[in-house]
N, C-alpha and C positions, 0 to 999 in steps of 0.2 A: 573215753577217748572220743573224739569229737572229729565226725567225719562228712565231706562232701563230696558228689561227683557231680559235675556241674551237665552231664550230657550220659543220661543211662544208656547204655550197649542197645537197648529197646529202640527207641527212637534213634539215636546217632546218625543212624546212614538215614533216615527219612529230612531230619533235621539236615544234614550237609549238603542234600539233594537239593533242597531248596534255597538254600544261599547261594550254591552253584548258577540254581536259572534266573535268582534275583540280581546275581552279579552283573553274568551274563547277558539279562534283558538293560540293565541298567549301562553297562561298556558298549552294548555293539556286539561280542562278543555270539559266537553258537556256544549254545551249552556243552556240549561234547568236549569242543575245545578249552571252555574256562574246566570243564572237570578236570581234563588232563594235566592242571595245573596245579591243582589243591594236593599240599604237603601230606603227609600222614598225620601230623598235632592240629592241622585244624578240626578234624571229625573224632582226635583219640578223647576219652576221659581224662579228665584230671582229675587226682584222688589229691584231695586233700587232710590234713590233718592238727590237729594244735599240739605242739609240743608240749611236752613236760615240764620243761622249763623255759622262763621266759627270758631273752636276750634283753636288748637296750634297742635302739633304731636301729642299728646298721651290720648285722651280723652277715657273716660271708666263712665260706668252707672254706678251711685246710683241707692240704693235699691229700690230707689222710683219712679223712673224714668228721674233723675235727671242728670246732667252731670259732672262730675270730671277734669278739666286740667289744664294744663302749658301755662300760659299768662305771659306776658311780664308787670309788674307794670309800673310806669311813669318813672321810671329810665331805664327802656328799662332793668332789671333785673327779667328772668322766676320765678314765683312763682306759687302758687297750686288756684285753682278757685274750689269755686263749682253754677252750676247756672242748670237753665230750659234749656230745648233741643233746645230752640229759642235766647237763649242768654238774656231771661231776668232773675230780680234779680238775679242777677252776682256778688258774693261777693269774695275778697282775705280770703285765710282761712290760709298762711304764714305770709304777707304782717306785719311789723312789730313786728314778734315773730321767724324768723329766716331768716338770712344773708341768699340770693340764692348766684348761684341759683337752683330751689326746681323744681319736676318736678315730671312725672310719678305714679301719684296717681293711687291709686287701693280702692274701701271700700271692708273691709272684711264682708264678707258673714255673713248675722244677723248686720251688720250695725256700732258695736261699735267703729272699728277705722280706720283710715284711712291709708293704707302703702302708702309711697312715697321717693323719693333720692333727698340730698343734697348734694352739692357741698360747702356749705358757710364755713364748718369749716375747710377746706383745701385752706390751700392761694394757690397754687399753680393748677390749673385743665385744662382738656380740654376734650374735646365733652361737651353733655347733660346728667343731670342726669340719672342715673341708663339706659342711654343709646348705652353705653361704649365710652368705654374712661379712662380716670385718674382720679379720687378722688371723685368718689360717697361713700355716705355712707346710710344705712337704716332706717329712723325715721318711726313713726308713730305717730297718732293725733287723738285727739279724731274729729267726726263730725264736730265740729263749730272750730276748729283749735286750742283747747287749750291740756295743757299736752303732750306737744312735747317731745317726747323720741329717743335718739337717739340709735337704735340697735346693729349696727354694729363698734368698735370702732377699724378699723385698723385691722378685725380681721382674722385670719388664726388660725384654730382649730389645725394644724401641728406644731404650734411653740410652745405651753404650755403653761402657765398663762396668758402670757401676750400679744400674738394676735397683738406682733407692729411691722408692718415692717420694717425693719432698718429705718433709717432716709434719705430721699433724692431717695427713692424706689419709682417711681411714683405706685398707686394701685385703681383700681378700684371694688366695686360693684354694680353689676346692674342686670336689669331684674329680678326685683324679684316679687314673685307671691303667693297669696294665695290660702290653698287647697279650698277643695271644703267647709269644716267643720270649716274652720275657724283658726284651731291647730295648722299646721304646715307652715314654710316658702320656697323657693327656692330659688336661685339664684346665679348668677355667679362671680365669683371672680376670678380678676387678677393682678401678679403683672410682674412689668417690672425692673427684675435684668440684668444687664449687660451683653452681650455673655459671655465674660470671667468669669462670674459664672453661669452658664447656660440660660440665655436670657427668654422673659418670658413664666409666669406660669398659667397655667389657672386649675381650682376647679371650682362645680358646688358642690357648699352648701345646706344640708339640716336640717332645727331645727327645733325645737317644739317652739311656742309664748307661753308664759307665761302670761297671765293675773290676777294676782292675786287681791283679793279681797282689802288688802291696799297696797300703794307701785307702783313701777312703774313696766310696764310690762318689758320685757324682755327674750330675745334667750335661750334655753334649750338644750342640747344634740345637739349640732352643728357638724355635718358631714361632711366629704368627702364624696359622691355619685358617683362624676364624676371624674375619673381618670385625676391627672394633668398632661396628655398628647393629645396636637394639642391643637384644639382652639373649643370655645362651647359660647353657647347662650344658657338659659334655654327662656325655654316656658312655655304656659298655661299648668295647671293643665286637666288632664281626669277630665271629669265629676262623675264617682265616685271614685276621691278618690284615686283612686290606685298607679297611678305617674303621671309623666310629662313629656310634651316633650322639648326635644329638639335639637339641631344645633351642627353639630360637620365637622371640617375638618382636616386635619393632615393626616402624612405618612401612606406610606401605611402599617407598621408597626403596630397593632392598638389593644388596648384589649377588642375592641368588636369582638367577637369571631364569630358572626350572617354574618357580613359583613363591615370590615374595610372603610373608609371614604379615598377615594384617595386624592394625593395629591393638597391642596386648596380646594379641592370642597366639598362645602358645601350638607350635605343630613341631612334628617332630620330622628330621634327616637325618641322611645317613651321609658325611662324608669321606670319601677316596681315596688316601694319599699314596698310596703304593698300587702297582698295575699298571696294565696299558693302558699307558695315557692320563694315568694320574705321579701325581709325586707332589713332597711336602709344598712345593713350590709352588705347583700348577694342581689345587687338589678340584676334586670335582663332587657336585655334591646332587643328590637324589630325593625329593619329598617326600614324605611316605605316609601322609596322614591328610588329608581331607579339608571339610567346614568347616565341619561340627563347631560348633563354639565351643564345646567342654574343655576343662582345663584337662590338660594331657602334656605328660612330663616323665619317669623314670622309664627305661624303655631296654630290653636285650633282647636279641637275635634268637631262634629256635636253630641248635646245632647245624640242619642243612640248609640253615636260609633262603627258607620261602619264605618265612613269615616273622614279624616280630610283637612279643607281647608287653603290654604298654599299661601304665596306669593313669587313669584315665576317671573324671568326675560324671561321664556323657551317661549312666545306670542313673543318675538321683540328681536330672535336670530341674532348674527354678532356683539354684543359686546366685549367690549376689554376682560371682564372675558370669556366669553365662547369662546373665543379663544384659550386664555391659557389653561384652562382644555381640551377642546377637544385637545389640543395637545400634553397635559401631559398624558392623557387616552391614545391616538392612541400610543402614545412610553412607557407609563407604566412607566413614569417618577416619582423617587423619590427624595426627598433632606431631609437633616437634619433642626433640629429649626426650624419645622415647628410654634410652637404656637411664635415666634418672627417676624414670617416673616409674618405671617396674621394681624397685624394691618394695615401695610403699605399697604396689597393688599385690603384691607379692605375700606379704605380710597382711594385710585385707583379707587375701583368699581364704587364706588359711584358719583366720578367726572368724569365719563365718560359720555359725552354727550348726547350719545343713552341709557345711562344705564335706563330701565323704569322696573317696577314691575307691575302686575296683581293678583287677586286673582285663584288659580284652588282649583279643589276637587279631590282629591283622595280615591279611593273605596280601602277601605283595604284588602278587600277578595281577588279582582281580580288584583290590580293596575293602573284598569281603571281611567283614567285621564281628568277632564271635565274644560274647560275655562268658568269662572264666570264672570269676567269681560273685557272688552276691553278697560278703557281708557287710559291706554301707558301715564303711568307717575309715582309715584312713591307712590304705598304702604305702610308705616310704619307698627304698631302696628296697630289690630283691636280685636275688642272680641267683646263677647255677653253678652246682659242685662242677669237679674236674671233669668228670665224664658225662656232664649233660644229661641226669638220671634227676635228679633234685632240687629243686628251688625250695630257699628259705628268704621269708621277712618277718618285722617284726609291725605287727597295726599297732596304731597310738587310736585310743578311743575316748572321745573327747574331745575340749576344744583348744590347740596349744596356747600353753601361755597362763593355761589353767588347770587345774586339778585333772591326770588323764590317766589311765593305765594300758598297759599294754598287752597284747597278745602277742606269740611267739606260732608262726603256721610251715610246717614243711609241706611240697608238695610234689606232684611226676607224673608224669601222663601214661597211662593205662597201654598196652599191646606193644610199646616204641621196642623197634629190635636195636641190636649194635650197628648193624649196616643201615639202620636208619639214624643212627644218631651221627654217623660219621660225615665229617664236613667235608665239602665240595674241593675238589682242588683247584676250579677257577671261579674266579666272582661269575655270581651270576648275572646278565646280559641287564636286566631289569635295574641293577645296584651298579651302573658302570657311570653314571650320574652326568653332570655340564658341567662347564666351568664356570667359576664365579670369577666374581670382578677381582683380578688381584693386583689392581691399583691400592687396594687395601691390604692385601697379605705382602707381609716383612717376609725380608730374607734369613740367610742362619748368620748367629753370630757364636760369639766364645761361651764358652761355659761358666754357665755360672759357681760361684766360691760355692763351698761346701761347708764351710766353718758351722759352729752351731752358733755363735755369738752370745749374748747374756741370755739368760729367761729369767722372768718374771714370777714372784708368790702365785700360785696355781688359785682361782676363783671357784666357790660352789654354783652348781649347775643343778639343775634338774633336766628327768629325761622327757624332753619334750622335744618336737618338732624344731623349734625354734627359742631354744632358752640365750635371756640377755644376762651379759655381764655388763656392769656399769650403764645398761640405759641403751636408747636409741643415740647414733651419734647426731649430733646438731645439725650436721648437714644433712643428713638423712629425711629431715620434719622440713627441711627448705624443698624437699623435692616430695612430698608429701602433698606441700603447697600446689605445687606444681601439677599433682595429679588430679587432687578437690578442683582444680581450673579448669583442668581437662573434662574432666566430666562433666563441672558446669555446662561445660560447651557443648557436649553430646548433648546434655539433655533439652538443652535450648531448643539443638536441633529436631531431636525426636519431635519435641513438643509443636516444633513450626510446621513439620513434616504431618502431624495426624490435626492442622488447626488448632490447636490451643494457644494458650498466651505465651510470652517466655518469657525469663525473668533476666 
């Protein structure tokens, strides 16, 4: 059994003493006072562990204690499992009832259905469901896999009735997430129109589920939240309720009015939409991440929200991305098309040799920054069971796209009581966020159909970070172009910036 504690009970309180007055010297702040701000998981241990057996990318708890993911059936096609935390009684809960491939399960809170993304009724697709990429769409299932509904049909609340993207538009949705209640959904929406009609679009969607008594469920008051400008990733839901977070990069142009996302680089928020003084309409949104140039991306809440831990490249600096940004930062470099030019860089990151992810924590108060884990390989998704006792993910080790295997890690932080895990009953003061420009956030419109419509022969996958079916899309290598230009021009810059020639 293979175990770590990232902060021995030994040192802990010496160790926390001193972020404390580092914060504190660094804010303004007296130290007394940043102390009195630090949660209980910033100074607990984290006991880690490697499982027994190994999930796929994206496994997530049943209510039960059970485990949810994305395996590979005998056709070597992803489909949805649910089984024990040891890999026994391991049953397909798609396998036969929908073309993959199926992935990124989630159970909704009280148990009744199952969220998760397909790719089967798009002949056309590439990456992992609801992992980005091109042609995820939102189904849900009841527990034992029956009553497959398919949520999301092509859909864009901006186009009117009929939510279809032209024909031959590659579009994806993905990362989507249920609240804490059960009620409402999230998630990101992208499509890929041409440069010459403006190159692509990214939306961060919000609805209400529908479960009604007969009938099939179904999206309600489907939203814009997220301004279709740069590029975003939604994340986990706050534990009450309030918003979510999530991932944003694009020019420095930006209609968070808190603190714009430079160019490429990814930081992470937290958006508002329920509370005083937030709603879908009028949401408000919070920064909650720094310079740093490190690529920082998958992100949830610690139960009483002080803090939230984040995964994060900033452990195993000298990568190709934190190059780039550190030298778009140093020259305040901007470009246009931004949200076209982040796939490719996107896809870049990730095949870079040294690229590894880590977990950190971040203290909200202060910004104080704490390393949770060291194993220098690559983080995907992680979240927490029902009672905020457990975190699992599963590292890809290796480089995607190439030969990689994985590891399977549960973990829980040392001394945490019940009255410490228990959520706040009002957002905290810190997370109450500004308002963005909502000359860009759409109103609610009708519900989108429910139909599942045809699917398509299911494709072999492998389990990797980013497995392609059929190829990059053609448009995708046009904005590809678009980025190699980009950088040309960084580098000119840099080059004119320290005297040398430029090309």
């Amino acid at each position: 059994m293979e175990t770590q504690a990232t902060l021995k009970r030994s040192d802990r309180a010496w160790r926390a003493a001193a972020v404390t007055a580092l914060s504190a010297l660094l804010l303004g702040l007296p130290a007394a006072a940043a102390a009195d701000g630090l949660g209980p998981y910033f100074s607990a241990s984290l006991h880690v562990k490697r499982n027994s057996y190994t999930f796929g990318q994206t496994p997530t708890w049943t209510s039960t204690g059970g485990v949810l993911s994305n395996e590979p059936d005998r056709t070597g096609t992803e489909q949805v499992y649910v089984s024990h935390l040891g890999g026994s009684a391991i049953r397909c809960l798609t396998c036969g009832r929908l073309p993959g491939p199926n992935g990124f399960p989630e159970q909704q809170p009280g148990g009744r259905w199952i969220l998760f993304c397909s790719m089967g009724a798009q002949p056309e697709h590439f990456g992992g469901p609801c992992l980005g990429g091109y042609g995820s769409d939102i189904y849900v299932m009841r527990p034992n896999g029956t009553q497959l509904t398919r949520l999301t049909v092509s859909s864009d609340p901006a186009k009117g009735a009929s939510y279809n993207t032209p024909a031959g538009i590659p579009y994806d949705n993905y990362h989507a997430y249920w609240s804490p209640d059960g009620r409402h959904l999230v998630w990101t929406r992208t499509e890929a129109f041409p440069l010459s009609a403006g190159g692509q679009r990214w939306e961060i969607l919000l609805a209400d589920f529908v479960d009604p008594a007969h009938g099939r469920p179904h999206l309600a008051h489907v939203r814009v939240v997220g301004p279709a400008f740069g590029v975003y990733e939604t994340q986990a839901w706050a534990p009450d309720g309030s918003g979510f977070l999530f991932t944003s990069f694009g020019p420095r142009r930006s209609p968070f009015q808190a603190k714009p996302p430079g160019w490429m680089h990814l930081e992470l928020y937290f958006m508002r939409v329920f509370g005083r003084g937030a709603s879908p309409s009028h949401p408000r949104v919070t920064p909650l991440t720094g310079i740093d140039p490190a690529y920082t991306e998958q992100a949830i809440f610690t139960p009483d929200m002080r803090e939230v831990i984040v995964m994060s490249s900033r452990a195993r600096p000298g990568t190709w991305y934190q190059t780039v940004i550190t030298a778009a930062q140093w020259l305040g470099f901007d470009a246009p098309d931004a949200g076209s030019a982040g796939t490719p860089m996107f896809l870049a990151d990730f095949s870079d040799p040294k690229f590894t992810s880590d977990l950190f924590m971040v203290h909200l108060a202060t910004g104080a920054v704490r390393q949770l884990t060291a194993f220098h390989h690559v983080i995907p998704e992680f979240g927490w069971n029902s009672n905020y006792t457990t975190l699992i993910w599963t590292e890809v080790v290796g480089i995607p796209g190439h030969k990689v295997k994985h590891i399977t890690r549960v973990a829980g932080f040392t001394g945490i009581t019940a009255a410490q895990r228990q959520v706040p009953r009002f957002t905290p003061r810190g997370l109450f966020g500004a308002p963005i420009d909502t000359a860009r956030v759409a109103g609610s419109i009708r519900p989108i159909s429910a139909g599942l419509g045809p699917a398509a022969p299911g494709r072999r996958v492998t389990r990797t970070v980013a497995a392609a079916q059929g190829g990059i899309p053609p448009v995708v290598v046009t904005y590809g172009v678009l980025l190699i230009g980009q950088l040309d021009e960084l580098a000119n810059l840099a080059k004119i910036r320290i005297g040398l020639p430029s090309f």
